[in-house]
C-alpha positions as CSV (number, residue, x, y, z in Angstrom):
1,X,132.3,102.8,74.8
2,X,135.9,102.4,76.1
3,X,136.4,100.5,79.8
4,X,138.2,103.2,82.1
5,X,141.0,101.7,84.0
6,X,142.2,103.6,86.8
7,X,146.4,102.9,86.7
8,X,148.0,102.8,90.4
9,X,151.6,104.4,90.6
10,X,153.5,102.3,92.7
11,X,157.7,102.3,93.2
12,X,158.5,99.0,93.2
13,X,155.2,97.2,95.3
14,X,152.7,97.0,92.6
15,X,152.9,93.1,92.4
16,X,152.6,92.9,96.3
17,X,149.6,95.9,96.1
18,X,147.7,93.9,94.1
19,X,148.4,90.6,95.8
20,X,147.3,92.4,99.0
21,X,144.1,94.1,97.7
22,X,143.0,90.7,95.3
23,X,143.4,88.8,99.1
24,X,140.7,91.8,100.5
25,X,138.3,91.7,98.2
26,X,136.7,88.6,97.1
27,X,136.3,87.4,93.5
28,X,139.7,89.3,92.9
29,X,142.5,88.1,90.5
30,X,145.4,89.3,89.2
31,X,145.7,88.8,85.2
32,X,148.9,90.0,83.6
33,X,152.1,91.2,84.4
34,X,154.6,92.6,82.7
35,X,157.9,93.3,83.3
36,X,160.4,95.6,82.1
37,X,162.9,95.0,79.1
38,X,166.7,95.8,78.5
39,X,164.9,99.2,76.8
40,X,164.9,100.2,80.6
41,X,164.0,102.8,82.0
42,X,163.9,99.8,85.1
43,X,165.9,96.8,85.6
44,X,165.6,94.4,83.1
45,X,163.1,91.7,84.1
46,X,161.6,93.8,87.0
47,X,157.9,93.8,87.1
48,X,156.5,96.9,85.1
49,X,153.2,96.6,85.2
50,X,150.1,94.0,87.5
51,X,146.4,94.1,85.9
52,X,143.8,93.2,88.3
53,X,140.4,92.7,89.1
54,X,138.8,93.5,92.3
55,X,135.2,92.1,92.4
56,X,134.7,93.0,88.6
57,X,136.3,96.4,88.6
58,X,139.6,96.3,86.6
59,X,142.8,97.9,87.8
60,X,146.6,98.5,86.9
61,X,149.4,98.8,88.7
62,X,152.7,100.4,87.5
63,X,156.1,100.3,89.0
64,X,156.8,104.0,87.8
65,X,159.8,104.6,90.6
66,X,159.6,107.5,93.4
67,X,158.6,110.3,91.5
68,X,154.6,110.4,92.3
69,X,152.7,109.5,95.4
70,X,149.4,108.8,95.9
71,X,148.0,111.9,97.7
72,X,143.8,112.3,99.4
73,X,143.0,113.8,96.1
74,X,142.5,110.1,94.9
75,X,140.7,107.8,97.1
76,X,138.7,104.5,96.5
77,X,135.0,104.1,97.5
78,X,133.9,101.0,99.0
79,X,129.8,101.1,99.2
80,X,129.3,98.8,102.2
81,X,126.0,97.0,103.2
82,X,125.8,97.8,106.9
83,X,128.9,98.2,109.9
84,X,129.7,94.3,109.7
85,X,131.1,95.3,106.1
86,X,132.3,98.0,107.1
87,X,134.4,96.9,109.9
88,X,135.8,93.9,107.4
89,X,137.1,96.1,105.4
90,X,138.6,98.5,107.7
91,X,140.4,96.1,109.7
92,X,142.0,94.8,106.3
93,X,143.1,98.1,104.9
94,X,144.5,99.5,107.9
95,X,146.3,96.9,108.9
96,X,150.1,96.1,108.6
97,X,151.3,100.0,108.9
98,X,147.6,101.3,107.5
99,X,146.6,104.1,108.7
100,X,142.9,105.7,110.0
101,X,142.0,108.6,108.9
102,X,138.8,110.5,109.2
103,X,135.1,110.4,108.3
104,X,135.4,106.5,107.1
105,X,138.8,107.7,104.9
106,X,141.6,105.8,105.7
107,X,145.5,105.1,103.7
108,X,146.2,101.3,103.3
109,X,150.1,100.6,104.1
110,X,151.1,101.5,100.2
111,X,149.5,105.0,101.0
112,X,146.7,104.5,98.9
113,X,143.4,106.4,100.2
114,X,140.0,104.3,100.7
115,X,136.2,105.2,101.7
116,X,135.0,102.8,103.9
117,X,131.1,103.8,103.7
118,X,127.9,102.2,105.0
119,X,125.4,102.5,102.4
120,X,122.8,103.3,105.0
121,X,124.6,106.3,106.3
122,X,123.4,108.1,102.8
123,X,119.5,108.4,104.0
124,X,121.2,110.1,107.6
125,X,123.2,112.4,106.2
126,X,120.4,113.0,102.9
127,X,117.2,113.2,106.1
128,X,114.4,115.8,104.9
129,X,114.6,117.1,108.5
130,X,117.6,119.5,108.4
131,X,118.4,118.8,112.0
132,X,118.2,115.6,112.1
133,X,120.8,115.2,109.5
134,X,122.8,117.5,110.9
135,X,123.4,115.6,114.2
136,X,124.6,112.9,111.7
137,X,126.9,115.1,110.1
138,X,128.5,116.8,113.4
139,X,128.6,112.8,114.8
140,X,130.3,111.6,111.2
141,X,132.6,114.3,111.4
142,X,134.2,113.0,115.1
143,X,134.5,109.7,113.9
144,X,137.3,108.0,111.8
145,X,135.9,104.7,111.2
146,X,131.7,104.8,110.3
147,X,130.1,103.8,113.4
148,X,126.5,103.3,111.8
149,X,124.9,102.8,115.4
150,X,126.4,106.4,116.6
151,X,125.3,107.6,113.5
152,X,121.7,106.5,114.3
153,X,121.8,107.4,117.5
154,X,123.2,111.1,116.8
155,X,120.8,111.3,114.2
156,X,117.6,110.4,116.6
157,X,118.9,113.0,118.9
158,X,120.3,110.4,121.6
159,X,124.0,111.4,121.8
């Protein structure tokens, strides 16, 4: 079966994307670059294209120019175990001109949209009892960053 590679459209920052997001997440590495020839349709010698891992999961980055942005309609899970994780990760990718956004979703300072997601926030939102996970949902839904002790606390009806 073929290995899917989600590509990252980038200006010109794909080098420094994937030095920032390798520095995030651990067992990360960046392993080629390439860079454009006098073929064009970039400078000669600019980097073209980063491949990188990020804990296993490969990437590519591509310095396509202006053209495209990245939009919500893309976004990057992280599966976190428990708010420590959570809060790692959402201090990294917001800061330096990141931005929150809502219900764990926030853009990193290239514009690219993450998920920062307690793992443990699935059985709260999932409970049998309709009501229960409803006052998880309405709590989720007024927070931007996951705070897995509101969550809990919404959830058991103490909020």
């Amino acid at each position: 079966m073929p290995r899917i590679t989600p590509n990252l459209w980038f200006d010109t920052q794909s080098k420094e994307a994937a030095e920032f997001y390798c520095s995030v997440f651990p067992n990360s590495e960046i392993t080629n670059i390439t860079h454009y020839t006098e073929a064009g349709p970039r400078e000669a010698g600019t980097v073209m294209t980063v491949d990188f891992v990020l804990d296993g999961q490969p990437y590519t980055a591509i310095n396509g120019g202006p053209e495209f942005t990245f939009t919500e309609a893309v976004s990057l899970l992280i599966e976190c175990d428990g708010q420590e994780e959570v809060d790692h990760y959402w201090e990294k990718l917001t800061a330096d001109g990141g931005q929150e956004v809502q219900c764990g979703w926030l853009k990193d300072k290239y514009g690219l949209s993450w998920q920062v997601w307690p793992v443990q926030a699935n059985a709260l939102l999932g409970d049998p009892d309709k009501e229960r996970a409803g006052r998880a949902m309405r709590a989720m839904l007024g927070q931007k960053k996951i705070d897995l002790a509101a969550l809990r606390a919404a959830a058991d009806g103490d909020r």
